[in-house]
N, C-alpha and C positions, 0 to 999 in steps of 0.2 A: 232284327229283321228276319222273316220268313218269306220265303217262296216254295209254295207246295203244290208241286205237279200232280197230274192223276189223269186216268182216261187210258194211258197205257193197255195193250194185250196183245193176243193173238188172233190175226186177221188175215184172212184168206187171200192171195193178189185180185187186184181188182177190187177190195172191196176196201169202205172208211174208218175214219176214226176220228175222233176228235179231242184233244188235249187240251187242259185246264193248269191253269197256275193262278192260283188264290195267294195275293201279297198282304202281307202285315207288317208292319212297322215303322212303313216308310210312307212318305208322300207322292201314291200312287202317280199322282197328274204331273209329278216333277222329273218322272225318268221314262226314257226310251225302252222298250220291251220289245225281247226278242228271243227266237229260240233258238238253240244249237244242239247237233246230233252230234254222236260218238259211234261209232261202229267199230266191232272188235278187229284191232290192229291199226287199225283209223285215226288222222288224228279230230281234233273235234272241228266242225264244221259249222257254218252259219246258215239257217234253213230260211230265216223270216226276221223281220224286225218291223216295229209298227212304233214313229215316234210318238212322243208327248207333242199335247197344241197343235200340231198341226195333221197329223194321225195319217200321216204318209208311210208308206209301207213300202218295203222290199224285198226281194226272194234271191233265192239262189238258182241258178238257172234251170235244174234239176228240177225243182218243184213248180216253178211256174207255172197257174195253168193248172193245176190240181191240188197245193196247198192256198188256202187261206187265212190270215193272221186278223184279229180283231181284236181292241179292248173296251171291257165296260171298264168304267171311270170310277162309277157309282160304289162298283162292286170291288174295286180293286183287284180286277180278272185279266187275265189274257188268256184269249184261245186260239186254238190252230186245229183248223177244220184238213183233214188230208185224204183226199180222193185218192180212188184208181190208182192204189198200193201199188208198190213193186216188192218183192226181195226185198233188193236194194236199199230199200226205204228203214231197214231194220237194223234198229241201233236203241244205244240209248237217249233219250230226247230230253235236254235242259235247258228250263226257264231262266232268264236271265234280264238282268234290269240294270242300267247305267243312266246316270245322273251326269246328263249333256251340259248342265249349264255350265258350268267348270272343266277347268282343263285335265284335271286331274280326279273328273265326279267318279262318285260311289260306284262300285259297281259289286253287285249280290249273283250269286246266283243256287239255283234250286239243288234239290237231291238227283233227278235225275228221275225220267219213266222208262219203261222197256216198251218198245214195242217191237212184235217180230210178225213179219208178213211170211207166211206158209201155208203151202198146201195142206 
């Protein structure tokens, strides 16, 4: 199983970005996909989450309102559209995928993208 992020860089505050995570190996439409940030000294955090089947979504209060979570099914993708940067928003950002139907389902997750918001 792979999860491989990308879209990561350096972005001015105020301004987007948008992250990708291309899945292999697994049975896209069977797991919850979601994303979580690291910021240095940070521990890891939960930005977004967009389940399987019923493709209900969640945030963290932080991002509310200026991230956006989506998956293509087709493609095996998850994105996360993230408006009107802060700082704050600069970490590293990892894709992550659990397999709900079980008590104890799969759970993968990515290498990990940098993004850092600066002037």
């Amino acid at each position: 199983v792979q999860l491989v992020e990308s879209g990561g860089g350096l972005e001015q505050p105020g301004g987007s970005l948008r992250l990708s995570c291309v899945a292999s190996g697994l049975t896209f439409t069977d797991y919850q996909m979601s994303w979580y940030r690291q910021a240095p000294g940070k521990d890891r955090e939960l930005v977004a989450t967009i389940d399987d089947f019923s493709y209900r979504t969640d945030y963290a209060d932080s991002v509310k309102g200026l991230f956006t979570i989506w998956r293509d099914d087709v493609e095996s993708t998850v994105y996360l559209q993230m408006n009107s940067l802060k700082p704050q928003d600069t970490a590293v950002y990892y894709c992550h995928a659990h397999d709900t139907r079980a008590i104890w389902g799969k759970i993968y997750w990515g290498q990990g993208t940098q993004v850092t918001v600066s002037p």
